[in-house]
N, C-alpha and C positions, 0 to 999 in steps of 0.2 A: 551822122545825124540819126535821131532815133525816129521812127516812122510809128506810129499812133492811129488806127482805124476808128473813129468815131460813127457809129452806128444811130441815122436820125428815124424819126419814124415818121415825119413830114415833110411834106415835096421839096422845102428846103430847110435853110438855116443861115442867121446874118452870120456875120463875121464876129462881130464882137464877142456873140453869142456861144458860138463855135469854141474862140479861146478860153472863156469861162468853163462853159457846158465840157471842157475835156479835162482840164483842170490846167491848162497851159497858163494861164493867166487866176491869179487867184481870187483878181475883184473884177468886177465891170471898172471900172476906172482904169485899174492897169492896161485891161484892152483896151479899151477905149484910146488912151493915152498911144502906147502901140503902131495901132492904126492911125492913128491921125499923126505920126510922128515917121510913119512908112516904113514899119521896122519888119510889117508883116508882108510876105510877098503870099501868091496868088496863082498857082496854075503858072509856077516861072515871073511873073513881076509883079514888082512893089503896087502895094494899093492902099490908097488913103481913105477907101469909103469903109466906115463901119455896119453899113447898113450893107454891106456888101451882100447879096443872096446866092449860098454856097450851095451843089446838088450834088447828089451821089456824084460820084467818081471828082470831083473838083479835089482840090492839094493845098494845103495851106501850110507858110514855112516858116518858123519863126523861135526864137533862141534856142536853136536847136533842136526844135523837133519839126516834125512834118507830121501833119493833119491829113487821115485820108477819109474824106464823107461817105460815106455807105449807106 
């Protein structure tokens, strides 16, 4: 899996947002879709919230890559 550092510059960031904002997802609907489909795992497991609120150090896993918040 390839590992990806996303660098946010506010206390957090959703999920959805996350997959877009990296380029893991190329629309809001893909993520959306995604996540509500529990494709995306979370700090080790599956999560269906798109509104999910991710903070530095949090991991997000999904078609192969891994999200690290910074």
């Amino acid at each position: 899996m390839e590992e990806q550092r996303v660098k946010i510059e506010t206390e957090y960031i959703k999920l959805d947002a996350l997959l877009k904002f990296s380029g893991a997802a190329e629309t809001g609907g893909e993520a959306k879709l995604a996540v509500q489909e529990g494709e995306v795992k979370v700090n080790g497991a599956a999560c269906t919230l798109r509104g999910k609120k991710l903070r530095p150090g949090d991991r997000a896993e999904w078609n192969g890559l891994i999200l690290v918040v910074e």
